[in-house]
Backbone as CSV, one residue per row, in Angstrom:
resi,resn,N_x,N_y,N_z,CA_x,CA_y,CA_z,C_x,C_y,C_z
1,UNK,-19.148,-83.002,82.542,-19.999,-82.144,81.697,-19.119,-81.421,80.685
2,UNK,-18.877,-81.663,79.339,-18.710,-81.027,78.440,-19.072,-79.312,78.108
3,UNK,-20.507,-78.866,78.110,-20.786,-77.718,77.689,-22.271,-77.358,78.823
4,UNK,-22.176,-76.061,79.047,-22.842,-75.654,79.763,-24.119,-75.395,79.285
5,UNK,-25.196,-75.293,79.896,-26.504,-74.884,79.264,-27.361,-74.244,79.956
6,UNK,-27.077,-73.805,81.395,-27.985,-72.927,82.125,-26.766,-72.371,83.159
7,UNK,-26.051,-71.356,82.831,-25.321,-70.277,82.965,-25.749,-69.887,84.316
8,UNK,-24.941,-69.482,85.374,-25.057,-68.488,86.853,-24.132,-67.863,86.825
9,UNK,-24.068,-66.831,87.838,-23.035,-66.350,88.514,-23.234,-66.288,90.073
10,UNK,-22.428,-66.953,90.929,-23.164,-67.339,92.457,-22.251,-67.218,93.076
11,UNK,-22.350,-66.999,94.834,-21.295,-66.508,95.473,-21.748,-67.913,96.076
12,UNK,-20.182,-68.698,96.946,-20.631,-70.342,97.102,-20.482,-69.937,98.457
13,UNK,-21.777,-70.683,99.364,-21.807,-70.821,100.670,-20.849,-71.635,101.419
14,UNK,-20.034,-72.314,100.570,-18.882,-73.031,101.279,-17.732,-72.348,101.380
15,UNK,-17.423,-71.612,100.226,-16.316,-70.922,100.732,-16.770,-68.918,100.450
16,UNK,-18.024,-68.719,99.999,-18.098,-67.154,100.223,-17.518,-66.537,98.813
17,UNK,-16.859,-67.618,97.832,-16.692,-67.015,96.556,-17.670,-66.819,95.307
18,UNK,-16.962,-66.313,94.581,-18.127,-65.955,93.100,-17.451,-66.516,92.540
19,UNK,-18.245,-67.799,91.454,-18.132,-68.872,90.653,-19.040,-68.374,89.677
20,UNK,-18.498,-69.231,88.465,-19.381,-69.239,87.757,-20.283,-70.991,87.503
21,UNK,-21.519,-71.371,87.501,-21.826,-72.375,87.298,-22.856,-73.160,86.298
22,UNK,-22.829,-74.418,86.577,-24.228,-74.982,85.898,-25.149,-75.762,86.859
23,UNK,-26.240,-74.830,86.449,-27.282,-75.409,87.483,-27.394,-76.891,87.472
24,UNK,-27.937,-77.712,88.590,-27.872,-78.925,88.655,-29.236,-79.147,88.470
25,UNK,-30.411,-78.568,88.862,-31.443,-78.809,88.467,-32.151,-77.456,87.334
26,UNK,-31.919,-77.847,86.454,-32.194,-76.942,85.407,-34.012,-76.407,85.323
27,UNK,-34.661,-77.676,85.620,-35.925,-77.110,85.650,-36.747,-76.173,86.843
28,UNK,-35.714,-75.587,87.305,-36.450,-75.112,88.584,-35.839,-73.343,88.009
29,UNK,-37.234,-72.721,88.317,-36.992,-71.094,88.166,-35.732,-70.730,89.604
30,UNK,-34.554,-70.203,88.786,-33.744,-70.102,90.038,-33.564,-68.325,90.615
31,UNK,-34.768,-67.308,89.369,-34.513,-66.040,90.007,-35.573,-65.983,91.564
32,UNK,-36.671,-67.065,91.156,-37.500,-66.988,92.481,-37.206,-68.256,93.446
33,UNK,-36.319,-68.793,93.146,-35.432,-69.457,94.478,-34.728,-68.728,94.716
34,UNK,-34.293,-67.841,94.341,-33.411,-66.949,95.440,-33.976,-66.003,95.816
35,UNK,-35.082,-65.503,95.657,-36.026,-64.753,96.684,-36.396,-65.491,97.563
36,UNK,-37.143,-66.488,97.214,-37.679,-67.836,98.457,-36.650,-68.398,99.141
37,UNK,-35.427,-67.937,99.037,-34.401,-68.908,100.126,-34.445,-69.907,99.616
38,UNK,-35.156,-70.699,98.602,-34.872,-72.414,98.271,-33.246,-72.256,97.788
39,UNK,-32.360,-73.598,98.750,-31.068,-73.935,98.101,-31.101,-73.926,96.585
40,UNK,-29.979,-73.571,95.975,-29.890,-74.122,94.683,-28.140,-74.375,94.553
41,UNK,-28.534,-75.135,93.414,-26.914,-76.172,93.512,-26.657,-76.119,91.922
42,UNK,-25.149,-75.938,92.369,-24.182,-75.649,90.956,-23.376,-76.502,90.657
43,UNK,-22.876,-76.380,90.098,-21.290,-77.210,89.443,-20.894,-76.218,89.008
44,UNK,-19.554,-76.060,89.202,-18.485,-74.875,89.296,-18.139,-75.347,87.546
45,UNK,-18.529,-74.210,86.624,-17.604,-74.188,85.726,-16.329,-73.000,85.304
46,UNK,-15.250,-73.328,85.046,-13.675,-72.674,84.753,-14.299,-72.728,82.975
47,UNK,-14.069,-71.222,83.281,-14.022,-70.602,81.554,-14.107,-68.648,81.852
48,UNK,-14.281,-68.378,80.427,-13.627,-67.174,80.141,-15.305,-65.959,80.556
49,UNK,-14.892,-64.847,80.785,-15.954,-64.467,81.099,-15.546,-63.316,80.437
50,UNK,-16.915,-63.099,79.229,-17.397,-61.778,78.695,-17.754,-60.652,78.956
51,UNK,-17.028,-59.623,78.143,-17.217,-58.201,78.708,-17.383,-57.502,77.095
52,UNK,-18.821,-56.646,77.664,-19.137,-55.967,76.312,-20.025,-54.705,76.051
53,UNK,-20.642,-54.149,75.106,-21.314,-53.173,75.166,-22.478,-53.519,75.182
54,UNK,-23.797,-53.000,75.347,-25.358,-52.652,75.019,-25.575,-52.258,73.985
55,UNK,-26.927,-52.815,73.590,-27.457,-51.931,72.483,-28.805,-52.644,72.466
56,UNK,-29.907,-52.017,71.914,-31.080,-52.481,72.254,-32.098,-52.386,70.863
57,UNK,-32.759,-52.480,70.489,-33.871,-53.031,69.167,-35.134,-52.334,69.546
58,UNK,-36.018,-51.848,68.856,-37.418,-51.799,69.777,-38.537,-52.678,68.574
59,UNK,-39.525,-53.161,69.687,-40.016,-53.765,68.630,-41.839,-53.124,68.879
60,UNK,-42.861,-53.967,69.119,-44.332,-53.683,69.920,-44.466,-52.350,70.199
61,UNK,-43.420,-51.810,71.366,-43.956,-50.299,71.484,-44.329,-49.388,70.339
62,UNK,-43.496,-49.622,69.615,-43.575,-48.782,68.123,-45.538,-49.035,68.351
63,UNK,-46.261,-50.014,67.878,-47.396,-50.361,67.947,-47.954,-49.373,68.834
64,UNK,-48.177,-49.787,70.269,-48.462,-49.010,71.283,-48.581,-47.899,71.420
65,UNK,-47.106,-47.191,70.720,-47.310,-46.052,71.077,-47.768,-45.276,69.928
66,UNK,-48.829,-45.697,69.287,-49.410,-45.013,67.781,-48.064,-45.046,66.653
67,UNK,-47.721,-45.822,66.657,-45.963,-45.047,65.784,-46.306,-46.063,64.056
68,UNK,-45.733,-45.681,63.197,-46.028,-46.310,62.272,-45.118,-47.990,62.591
69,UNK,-45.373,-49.192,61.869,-44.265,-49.674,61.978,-43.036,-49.917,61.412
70,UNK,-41.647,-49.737,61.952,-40.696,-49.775,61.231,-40.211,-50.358,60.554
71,UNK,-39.401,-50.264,59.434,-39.125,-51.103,58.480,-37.384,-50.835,58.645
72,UNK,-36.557,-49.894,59.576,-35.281,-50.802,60.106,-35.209,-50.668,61.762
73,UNK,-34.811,-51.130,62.072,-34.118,-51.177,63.746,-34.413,-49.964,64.311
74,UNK,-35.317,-49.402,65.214,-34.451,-47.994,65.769,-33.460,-48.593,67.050
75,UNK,-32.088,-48.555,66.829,-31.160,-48.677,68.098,-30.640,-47.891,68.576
76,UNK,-30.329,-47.962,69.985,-28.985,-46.908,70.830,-28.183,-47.864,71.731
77,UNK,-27.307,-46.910,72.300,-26.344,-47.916,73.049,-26.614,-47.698,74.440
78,UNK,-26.501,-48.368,75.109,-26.580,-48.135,76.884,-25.203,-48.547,77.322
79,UNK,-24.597,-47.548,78.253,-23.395,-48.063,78.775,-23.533,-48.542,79.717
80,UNK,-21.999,-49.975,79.770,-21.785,-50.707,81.142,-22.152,-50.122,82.521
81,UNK,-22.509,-48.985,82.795,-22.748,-49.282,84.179,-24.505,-49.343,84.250
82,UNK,-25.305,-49.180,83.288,-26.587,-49.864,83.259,-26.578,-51.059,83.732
83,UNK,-26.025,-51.765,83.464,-26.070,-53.336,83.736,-25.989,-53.397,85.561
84,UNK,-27.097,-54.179,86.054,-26.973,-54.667,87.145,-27.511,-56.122,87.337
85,UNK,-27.670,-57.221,88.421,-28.042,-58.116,88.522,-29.241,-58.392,89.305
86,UNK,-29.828,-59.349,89.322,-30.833,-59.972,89.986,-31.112,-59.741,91.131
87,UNK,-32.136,-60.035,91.843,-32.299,-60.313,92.984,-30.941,-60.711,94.271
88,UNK,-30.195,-60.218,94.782,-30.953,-58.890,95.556,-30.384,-57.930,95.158
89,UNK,-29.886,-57.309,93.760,-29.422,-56.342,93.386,-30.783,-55.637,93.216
90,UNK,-30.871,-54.246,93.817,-32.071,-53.448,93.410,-31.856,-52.927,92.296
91,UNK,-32.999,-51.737,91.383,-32.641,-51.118,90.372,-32.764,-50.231,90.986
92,UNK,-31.674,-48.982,90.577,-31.878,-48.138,91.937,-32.374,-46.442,90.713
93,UNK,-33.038,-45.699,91.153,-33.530,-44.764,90.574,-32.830,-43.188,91.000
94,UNK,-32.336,-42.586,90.216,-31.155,-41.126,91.200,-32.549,-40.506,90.788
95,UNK,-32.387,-39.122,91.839,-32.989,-38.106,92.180,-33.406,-37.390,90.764
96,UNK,-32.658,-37.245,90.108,-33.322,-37.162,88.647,-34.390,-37.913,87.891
97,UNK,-34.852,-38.753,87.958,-35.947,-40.021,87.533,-36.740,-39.878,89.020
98,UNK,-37.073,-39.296,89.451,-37.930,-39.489,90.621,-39.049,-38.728,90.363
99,UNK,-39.529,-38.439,89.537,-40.488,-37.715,89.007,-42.283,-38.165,88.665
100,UNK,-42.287,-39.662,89.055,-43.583,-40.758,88.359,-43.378,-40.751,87.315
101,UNK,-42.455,-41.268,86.504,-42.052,-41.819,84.722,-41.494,-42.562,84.838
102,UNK,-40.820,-43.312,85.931,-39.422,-44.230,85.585,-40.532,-45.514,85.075
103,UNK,-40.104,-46.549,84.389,-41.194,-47.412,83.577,-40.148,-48.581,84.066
104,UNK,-40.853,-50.125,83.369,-40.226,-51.002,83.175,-40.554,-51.728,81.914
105,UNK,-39.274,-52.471,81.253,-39.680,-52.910,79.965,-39.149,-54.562,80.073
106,UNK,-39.942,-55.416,79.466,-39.523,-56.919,80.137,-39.148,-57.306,78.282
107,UNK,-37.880,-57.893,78.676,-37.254,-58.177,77.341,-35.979,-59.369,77.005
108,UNK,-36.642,-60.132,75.980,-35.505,-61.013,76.195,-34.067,-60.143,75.532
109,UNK,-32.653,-60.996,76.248,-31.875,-60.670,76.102,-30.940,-61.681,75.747
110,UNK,-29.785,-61.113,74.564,-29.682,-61.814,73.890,-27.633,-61.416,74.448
111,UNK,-27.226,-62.704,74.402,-25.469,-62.308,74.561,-24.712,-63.205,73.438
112,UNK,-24.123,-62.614,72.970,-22.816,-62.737,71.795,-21.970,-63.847,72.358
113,UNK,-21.992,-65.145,71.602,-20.411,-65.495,71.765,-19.625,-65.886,71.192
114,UNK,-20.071,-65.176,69.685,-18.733,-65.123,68.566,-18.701,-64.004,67.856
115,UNK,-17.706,-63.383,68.457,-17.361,-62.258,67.178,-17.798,-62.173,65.666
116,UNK,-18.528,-60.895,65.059,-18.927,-61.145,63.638,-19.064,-59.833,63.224
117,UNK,-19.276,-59.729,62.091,-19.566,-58.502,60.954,-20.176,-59.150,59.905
118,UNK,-21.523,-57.846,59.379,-22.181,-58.715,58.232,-22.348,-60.102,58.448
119,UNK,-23.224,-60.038,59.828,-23.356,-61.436,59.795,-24.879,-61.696,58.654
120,UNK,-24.839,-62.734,58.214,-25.704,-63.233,57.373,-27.473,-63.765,58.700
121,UNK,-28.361,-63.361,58.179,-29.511,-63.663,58.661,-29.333,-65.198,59.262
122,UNK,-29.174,-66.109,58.184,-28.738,-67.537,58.028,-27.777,-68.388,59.343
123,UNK,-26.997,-67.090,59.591,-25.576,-67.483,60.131,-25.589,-66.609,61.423
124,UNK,-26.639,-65.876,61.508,-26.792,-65.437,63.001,-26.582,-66.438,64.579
125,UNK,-27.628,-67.105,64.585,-27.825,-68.214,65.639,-26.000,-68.347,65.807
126,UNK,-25.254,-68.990,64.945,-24.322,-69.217,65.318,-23.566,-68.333,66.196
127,UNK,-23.873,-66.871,66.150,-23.170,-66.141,67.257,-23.586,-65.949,68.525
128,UNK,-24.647,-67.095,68.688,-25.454,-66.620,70.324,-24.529,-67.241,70.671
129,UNK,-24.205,-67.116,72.153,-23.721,-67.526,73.331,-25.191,-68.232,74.282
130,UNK,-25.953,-67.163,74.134,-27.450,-67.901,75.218,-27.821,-66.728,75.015
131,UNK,-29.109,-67.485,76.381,-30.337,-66.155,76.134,-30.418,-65.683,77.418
132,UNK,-30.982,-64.641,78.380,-31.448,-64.780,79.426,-32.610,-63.324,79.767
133,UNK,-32.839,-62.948,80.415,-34.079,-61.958,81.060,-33.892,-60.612,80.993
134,UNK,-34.090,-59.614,80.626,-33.681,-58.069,80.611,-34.779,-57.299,81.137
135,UNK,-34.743,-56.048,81.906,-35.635,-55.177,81.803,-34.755,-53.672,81.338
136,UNK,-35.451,-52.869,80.894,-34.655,-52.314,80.414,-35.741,-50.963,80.859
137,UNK,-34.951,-50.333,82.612,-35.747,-49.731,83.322,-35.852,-48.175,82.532
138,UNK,-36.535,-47.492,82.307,-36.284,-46.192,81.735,-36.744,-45.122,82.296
139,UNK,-36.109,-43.829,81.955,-36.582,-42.583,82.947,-37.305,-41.840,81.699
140,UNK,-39.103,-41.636,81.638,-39.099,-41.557,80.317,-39.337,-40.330,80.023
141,UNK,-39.544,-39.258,81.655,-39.806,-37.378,80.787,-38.271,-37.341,80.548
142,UNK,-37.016,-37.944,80.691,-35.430,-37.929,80.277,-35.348,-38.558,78.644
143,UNK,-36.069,-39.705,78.576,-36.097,-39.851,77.676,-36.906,-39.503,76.168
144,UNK,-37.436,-38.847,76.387,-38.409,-38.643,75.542,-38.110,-36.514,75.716
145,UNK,-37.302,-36.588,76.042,-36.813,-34.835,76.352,-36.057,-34.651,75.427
146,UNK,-35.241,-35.532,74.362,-34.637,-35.230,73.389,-34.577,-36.471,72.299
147,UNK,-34.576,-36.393,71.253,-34.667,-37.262,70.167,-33.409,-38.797,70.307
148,UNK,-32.580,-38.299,70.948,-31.835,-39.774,70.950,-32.453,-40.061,72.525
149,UNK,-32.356,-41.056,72.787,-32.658,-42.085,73.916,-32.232,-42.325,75.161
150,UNK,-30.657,-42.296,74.487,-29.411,-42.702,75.716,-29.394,-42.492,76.971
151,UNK,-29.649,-41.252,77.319,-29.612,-40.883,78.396,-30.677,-41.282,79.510
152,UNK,-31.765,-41.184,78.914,-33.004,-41.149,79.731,-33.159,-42.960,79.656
153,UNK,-32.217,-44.119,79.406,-32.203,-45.017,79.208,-30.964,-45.517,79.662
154,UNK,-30.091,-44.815,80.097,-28.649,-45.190,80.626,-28.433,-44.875,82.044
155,UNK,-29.146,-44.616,82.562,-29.128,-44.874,84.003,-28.303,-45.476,84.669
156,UNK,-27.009,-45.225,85.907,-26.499,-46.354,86.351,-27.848,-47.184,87.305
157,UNK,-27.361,-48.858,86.845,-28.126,-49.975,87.423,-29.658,-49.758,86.749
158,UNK,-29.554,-49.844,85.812,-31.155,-49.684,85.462,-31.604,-50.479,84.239
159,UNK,-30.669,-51.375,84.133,-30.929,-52.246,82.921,-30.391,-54.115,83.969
160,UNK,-31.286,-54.431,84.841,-30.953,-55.814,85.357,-31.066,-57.155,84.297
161,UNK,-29.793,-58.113,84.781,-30.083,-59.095,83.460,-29.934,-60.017,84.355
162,UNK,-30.705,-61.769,83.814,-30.563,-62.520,84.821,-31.623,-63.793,84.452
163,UNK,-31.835,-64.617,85.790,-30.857,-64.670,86.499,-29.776,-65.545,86.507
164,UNK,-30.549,-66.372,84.911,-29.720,-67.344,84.120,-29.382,-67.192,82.919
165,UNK,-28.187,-67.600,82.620,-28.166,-67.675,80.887,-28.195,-69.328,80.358
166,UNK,-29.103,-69.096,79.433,-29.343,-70.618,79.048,-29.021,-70.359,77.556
167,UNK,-28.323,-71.606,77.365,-27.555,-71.592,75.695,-28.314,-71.639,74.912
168,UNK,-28.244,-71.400,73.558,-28.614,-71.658,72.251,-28.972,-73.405,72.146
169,UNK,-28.306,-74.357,72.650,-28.494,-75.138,72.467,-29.535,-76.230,73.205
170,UNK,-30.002,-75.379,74.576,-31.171,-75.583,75.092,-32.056,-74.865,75.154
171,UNK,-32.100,-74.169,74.506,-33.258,-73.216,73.723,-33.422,-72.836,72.699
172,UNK,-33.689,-73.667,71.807,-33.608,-73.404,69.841,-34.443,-72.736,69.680
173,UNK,-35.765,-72.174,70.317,-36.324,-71.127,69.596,-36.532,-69.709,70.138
174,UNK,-36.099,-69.034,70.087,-36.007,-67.921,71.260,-37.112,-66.877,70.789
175,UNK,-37.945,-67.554,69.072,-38.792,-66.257,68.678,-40.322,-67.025,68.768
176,UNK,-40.219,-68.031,70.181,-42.018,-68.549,70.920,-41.616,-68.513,71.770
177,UNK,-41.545,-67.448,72.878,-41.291,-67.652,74.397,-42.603,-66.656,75.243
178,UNK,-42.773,-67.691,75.667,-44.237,-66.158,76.389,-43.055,-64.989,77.144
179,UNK,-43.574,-63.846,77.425,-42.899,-62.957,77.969,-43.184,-62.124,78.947
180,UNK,-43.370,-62.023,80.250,-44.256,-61.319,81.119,-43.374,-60.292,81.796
181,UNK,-43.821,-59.163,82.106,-43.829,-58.321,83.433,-44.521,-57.959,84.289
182,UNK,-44.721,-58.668,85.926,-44.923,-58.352,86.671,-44.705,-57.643,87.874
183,UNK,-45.666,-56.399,87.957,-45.214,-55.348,88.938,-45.553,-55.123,90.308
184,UNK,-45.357,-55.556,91.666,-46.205,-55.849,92.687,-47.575,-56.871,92.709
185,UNK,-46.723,-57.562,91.840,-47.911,-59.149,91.936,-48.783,-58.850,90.860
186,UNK,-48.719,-57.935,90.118,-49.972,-57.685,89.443,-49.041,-57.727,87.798
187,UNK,-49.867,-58.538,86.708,-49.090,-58.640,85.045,-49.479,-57.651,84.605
188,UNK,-48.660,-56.587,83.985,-48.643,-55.659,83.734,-48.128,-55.892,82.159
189,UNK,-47.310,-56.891,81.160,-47.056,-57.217,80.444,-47.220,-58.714,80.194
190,UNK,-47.765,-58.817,79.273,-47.540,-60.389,79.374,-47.889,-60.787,76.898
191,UNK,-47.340,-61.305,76.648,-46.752,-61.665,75.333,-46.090,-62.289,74.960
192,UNK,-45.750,-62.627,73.625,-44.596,-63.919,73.350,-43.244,-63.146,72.199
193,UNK,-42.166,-63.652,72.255,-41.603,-62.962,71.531,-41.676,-63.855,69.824
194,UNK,-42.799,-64.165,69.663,-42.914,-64.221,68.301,-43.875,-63.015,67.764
195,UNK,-44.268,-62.198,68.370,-44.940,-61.069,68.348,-43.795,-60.092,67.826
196,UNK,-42.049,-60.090,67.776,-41.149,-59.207,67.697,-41.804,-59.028,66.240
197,UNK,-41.283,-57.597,65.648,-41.575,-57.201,64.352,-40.279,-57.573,64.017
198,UNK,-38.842,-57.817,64.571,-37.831,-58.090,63.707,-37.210,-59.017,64.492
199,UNK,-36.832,-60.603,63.915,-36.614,-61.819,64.953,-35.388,-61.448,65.307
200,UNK,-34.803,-62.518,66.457,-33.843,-62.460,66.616,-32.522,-62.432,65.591
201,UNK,-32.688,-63.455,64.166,-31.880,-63.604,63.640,-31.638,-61.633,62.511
202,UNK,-32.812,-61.598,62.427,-32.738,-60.043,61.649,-31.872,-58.830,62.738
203,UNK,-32.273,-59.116,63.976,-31.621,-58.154,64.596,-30.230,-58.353,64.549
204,UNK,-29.545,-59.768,64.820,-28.377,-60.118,64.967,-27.579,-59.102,63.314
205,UNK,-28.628,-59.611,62.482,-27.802,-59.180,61.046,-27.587,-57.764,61.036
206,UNK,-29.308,-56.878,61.194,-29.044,-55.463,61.276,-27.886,-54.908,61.930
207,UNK,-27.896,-55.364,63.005,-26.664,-54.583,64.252,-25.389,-54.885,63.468
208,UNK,-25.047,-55.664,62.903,-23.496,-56.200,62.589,-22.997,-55.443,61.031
209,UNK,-24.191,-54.608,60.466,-23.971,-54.240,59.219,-22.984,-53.148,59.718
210,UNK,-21.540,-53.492,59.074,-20.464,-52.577,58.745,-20.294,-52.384,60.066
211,UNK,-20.217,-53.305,61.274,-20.281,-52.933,62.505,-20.396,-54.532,63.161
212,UNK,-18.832,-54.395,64.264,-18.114,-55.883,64.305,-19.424,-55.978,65.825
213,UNK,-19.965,-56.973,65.927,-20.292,-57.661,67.075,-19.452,-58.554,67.969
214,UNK,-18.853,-58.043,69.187,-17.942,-59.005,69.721,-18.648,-59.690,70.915
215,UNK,-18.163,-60.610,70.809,-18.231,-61.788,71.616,-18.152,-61.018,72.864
216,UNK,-19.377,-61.108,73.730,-19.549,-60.911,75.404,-20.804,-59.038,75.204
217,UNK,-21.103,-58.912,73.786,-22.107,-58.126,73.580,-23.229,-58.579,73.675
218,UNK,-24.426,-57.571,74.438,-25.509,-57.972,75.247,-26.470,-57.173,74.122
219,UNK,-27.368,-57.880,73.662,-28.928,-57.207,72.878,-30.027,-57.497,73.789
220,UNK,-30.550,-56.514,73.813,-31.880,-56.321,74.518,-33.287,-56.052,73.194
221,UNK,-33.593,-57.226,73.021,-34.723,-57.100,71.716,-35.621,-56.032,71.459
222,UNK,-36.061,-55.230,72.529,-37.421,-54.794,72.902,-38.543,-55.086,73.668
223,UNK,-39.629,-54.538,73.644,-40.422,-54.966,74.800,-42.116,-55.004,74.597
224,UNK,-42.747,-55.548,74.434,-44.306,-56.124,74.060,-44.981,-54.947,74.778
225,UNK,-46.296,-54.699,74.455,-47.488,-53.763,75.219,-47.349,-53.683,76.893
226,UNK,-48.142,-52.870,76.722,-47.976,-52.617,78.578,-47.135,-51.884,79.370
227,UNK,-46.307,-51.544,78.639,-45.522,-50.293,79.586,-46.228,-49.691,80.247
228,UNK,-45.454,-49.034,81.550,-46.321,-47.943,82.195,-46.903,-47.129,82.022
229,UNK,-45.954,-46.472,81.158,-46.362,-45.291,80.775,-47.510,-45.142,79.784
230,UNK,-48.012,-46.252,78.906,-49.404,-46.203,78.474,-50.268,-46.665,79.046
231,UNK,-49.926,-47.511,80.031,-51.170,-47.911,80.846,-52.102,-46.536,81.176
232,UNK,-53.619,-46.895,81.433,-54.465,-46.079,82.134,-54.942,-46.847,83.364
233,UNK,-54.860,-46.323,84.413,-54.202,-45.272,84.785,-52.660,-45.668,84.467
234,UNK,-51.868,-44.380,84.758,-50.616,-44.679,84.336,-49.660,-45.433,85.745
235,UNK,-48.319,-46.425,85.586,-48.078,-47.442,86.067,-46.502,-46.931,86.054
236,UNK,-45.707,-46.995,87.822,-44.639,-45.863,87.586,-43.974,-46.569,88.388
237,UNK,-43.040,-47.035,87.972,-41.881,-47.898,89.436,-41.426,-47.038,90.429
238,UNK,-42.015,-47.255,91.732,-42.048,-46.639,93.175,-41.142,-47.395,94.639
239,UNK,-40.469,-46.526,94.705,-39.324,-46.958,96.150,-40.039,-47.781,96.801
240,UNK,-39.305,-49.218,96.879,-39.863,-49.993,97.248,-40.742,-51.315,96.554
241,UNK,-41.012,-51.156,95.365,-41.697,-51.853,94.639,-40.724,-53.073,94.157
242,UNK,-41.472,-54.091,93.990,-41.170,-55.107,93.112,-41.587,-55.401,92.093
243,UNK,-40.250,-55.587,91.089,-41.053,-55.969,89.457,-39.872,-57.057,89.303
244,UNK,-40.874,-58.414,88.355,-40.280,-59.468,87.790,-40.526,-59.588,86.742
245,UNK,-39.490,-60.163,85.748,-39.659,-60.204,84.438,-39.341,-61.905,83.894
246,UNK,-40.654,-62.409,83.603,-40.514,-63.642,83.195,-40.620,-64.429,82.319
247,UNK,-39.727,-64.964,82.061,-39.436,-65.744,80.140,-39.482,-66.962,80.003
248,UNK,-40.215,-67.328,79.224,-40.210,-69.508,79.490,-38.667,-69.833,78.868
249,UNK,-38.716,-71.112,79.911,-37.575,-71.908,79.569,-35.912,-70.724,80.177
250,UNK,-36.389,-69.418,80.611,-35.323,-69.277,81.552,-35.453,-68.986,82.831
251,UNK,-36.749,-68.444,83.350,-37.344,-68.078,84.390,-37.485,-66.785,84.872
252,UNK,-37.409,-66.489,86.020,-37.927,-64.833,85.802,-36.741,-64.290,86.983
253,UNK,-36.305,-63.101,86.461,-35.313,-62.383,86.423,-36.517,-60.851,87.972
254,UNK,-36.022,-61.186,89.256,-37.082,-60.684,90.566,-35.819,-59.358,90.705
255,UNK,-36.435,-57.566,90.712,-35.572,-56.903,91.320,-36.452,-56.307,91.916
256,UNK,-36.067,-55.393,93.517,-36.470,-54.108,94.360,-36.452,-52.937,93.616
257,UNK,-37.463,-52.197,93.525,-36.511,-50.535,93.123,-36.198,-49.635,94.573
258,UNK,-35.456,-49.073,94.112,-34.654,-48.503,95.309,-34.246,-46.893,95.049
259,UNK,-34.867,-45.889,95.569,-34.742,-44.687,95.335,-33.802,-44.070,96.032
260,UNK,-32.693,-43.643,95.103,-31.289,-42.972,95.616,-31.627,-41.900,96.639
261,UNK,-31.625,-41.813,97.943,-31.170,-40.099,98.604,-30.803,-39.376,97.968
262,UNK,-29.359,-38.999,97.156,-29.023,-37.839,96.710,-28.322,-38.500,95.531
């Protein structure tokens, strides 16, 4: 195999290590085989592994939430320890967010794998690396308590990504993908990301103006109708709950929430 196209990270039952691989059967959703216990099988690939910052786009909510629509990006940054993984990594909620606000936002996510600045609209695509699943969990009387975001959005473990990354090159269109969130079995989001108000390739450009994008940087697009927090009645991730976030052509990205003791 030359080049990879459906991305893991897996600990191997033969010897108990973390590999990185390529799925062998690509068409099978592998965040809900690993809830279901179904085997799944890799091929060990040797290569370099990316390390980078957050930053996120909003797109629909603007809609939702009465807001006019925007005509640039509103972005912020989320730091590395947001980032957690799949199934059975929980999203875990501290004693601060325990309030009935913590939300979930189902979003594709987008990873860098060429360094750029001023990248050209045109010449975007060329810096994907792949695509794969985001939620981008939020604490929202934190967030919405002061005009920037960060905080009430930077949560450690509260941004899970997963549970595959599938390349650019087996997924050429990343702006027709249906997009769902489901919360205890029940769709609570469900949309396509050709619905984004700014595609993938505009976001790639916005973010890079006068501002280097490096290779192993993670975008989180935004997130379609249905948040919790506008739902009626209102819809609040609770200790214990399960929410999945599912994207065609990568599959759906299954976490626990898990409410910190102290």
């Amino acid at each position: 195999m030359t080049a990879w196209t459906h991305l893991i990270r897996f600990v191997a039952l033969e010897d108990g290590n973390v590999y990185l691989g390529q799925l062998v059967d690509t068409t099978r959703d592998v965040g809900l085989d690993s809830v279901n216990s179904v085997e799944i099988k890799a091929f060990i690939i040797i290569g370099d592994v990316f390390t980078g910052t957050v930053a996120e786009s909003i797109r629909t909510v603007a809609k939702e939430a009465g807001m006019a629509i925007p005509t640039e990006i509103e972005v912020f940054a989320k730091p590395r320890t947001t980032l957690t993984g799949p199934y059975p990594a929980p999203v875990t909620i501290p004693k601060c967010a325990q309030d009935g606000t913590s939300d979930y936002e189902a979003e594709l996510c987008i990873v860098i794998g060429k360094t750029g600045r001023d990248i050209p609209e045109d010449q975007a695509l060329d810096h994907v690396l792949g695509y794969t699943a985001a939620n981008d969990v939020s604490a929202r009387t934190l967030q919405l308590a002061t005009k920037q975001w960060c905080f009430g959005k930077g949560l450690d473990n509260s941004c899970p990504i997963g549970p595959v990354l599938v390349s650019k090159a087996a997924l050429k269109k990343p702006g027709s993908l249906g997009i769902k969130a489901i919360y205890n079995n029940q769709t609570v989001q469900d949309s396509n990301t050709s619905n984004m108000i700014f595609s993938v390739q505009q976001q790639i450009a916005s973010l890079s103006r006068g501002t280097t994008l490096e290779a192993g940087t993670i975008i989180l697009t935004g997130t379609p109708a249905g948040i919790g927090f506008f739902r009626k009645p209102r819809v609040t991730l609770e200790d214990g709950g399960r929410i999945d976030v599912y994207i065609d052509q990568i599959g759906t990205l299954v976490n626990q929430v898990k409410f910190e003791s102290c």
